[in-house]
NUTOR-379020 format. One record per residue (C-alpha): x, y, z. Coordinates in steps of 0.05 Angstrom, whole numbers, plus 5000, padded with zeros to 4 digits. Each point is the difference from the previous one (the first is absolute). Layout:
! NUTOR-379020
XYZ...
//
This chain:
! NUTOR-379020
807334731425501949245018505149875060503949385001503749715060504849424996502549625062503049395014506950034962506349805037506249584999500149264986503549454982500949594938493149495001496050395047493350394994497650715007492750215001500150704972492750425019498250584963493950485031496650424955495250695015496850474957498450725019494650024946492849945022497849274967506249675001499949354989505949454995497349604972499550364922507850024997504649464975505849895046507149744996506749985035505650314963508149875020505750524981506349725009506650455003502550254934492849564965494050314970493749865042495949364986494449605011500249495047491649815009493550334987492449925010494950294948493550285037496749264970504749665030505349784938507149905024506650154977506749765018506550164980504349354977504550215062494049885045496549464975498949385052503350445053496250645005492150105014495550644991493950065042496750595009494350055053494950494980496650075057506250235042502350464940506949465002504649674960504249465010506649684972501849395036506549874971503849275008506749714995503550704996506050044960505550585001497950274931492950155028503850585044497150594982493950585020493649804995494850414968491349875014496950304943492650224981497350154936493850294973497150334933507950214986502450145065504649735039501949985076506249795031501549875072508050265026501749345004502749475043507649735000501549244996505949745004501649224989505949825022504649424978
//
């Protein structure tokens, strides 16, 4: 079992940044972060849940079109982290945001973490 902890949501204003962490923890014996692809989901009210960024295990990225040349991935496999360093905000990037972990089939989600851009 993989456990995924996001952090760093909040309010903000139209332009600004968030940093959005998610931790991740496996109660399995061998673990290891660093065999999972890993992405940031967004569920807005009343909207299906989407991709916003992800990181293969070799590295590849992918970005939504909503993302591109404001968003950045990072993951840190070291620390068991990733990152989504998110830039000039806009209110129709409100939404939860979802760390997600996939292996062989299976996926992980984290509970989430609110953000809310404000115009």
């Amino acid at each position: 079992q993989v456990q995924l902890v996001e952090s760093g949501g909040g309010l903000v204003q139209t332009g600004g940044s968030l940093k959005l962490s998610c931790a991740a923890s496996g109660s399995q014996i061998g673990f290891i972060f660093s065999f999972f692809d890993v992405g940031w989901y967004r569920q807005a009210p009343g909207k299906q849940r989407e991709l916003v960024a992800g990181i293969t295990i070799s590295g590849v990225r992918k970005d939504a079109d909503s993302a591109k040349g404001r968003f950045t991935i990072s993951r840190d496999n070291d620390k068991n982290m990733v990152y989504l360093q998110m830039n000039s905000l806009k209110p129709e990037d409100t939404a939860v945001y979802y760390c997600n972990a996939a292996i062989s089939n299976q996926n992980f989600w984290g509970q989430g973490t609110q953000v809310t851009v404000s115009s």
